[in-house]
Each structure stands twice: as C-alpha cells, then as structure tokens.
C-alpha positions in Angstrom: 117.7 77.0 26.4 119.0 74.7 29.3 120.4 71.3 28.1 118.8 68.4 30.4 121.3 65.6 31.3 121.8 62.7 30.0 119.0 60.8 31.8 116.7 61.9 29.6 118.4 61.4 26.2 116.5 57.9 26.4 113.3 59.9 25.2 115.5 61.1 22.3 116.2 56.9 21.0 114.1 54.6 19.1 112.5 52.1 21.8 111.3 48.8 21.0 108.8 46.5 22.8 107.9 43.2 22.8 104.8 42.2 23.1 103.6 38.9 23.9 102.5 36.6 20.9 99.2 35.9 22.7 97.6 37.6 25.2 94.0 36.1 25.2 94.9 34.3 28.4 95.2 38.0 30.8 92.1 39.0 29.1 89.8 38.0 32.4 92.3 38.8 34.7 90.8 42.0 36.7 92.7 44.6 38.3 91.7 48.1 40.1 92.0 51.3 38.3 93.3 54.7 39.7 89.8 55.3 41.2 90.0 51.5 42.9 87.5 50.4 40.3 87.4 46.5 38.9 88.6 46.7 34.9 89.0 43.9 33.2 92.2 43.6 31.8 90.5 42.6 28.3 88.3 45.3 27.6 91.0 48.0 27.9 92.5 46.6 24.6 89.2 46.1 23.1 90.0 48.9 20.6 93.5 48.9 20.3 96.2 48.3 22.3 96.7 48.6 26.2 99.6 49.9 28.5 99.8 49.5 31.6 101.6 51.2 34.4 102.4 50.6 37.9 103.1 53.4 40.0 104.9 53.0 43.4 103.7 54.3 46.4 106.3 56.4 48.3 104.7 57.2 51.7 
C-alpha cells in the first residue's frame, strides 16, 4: 500500500472549529448555490448545522 506524504496527515489529527456564539445576524444574508440559485444563508442550517465552502475558480 503506497504511503501519501505528509500533506495529508492533517486528515489523520483531531480538528477543532470555532464557531461563532451567534449567528442569527447572517441568517438573511443570501448567497448563490452551485447551480447560481438564491439560498438563504438561514435555511441551510435550519436542521442542523451548515458549512460552507468557497471554491476558487482557476481559469
């Protein structure tokens, strides 16, 4: 089995996060999906919690 480098051993450690105390106040802020459509920032943690991700466009 090949050994990966390094670089990924930081999926082998604990992480912590640290999430803000409050985040009523993003809950109407709206962004655009992967498909360009409006979500409401609150309603994706309606039933639990939310992650977002930015990915970078290379191009």
């Amino acid at each position: 089995m090949p050994k990966f480098p390094n670089v990924l051993g930081a999926a082998m450690k604990r992480q912590t996060t640290n999430p803000p105390e409050r985040a009523d106040e993003l809950a109407d802020f709206v962004l655009q999906d992967q498909n360009g459509e409006d979500v409401r920032l609150g309603d994706t943690w309606s039933d639990g919690p939310a992650v977002l991700v930015w990915l970078r466009h290379y191009g």
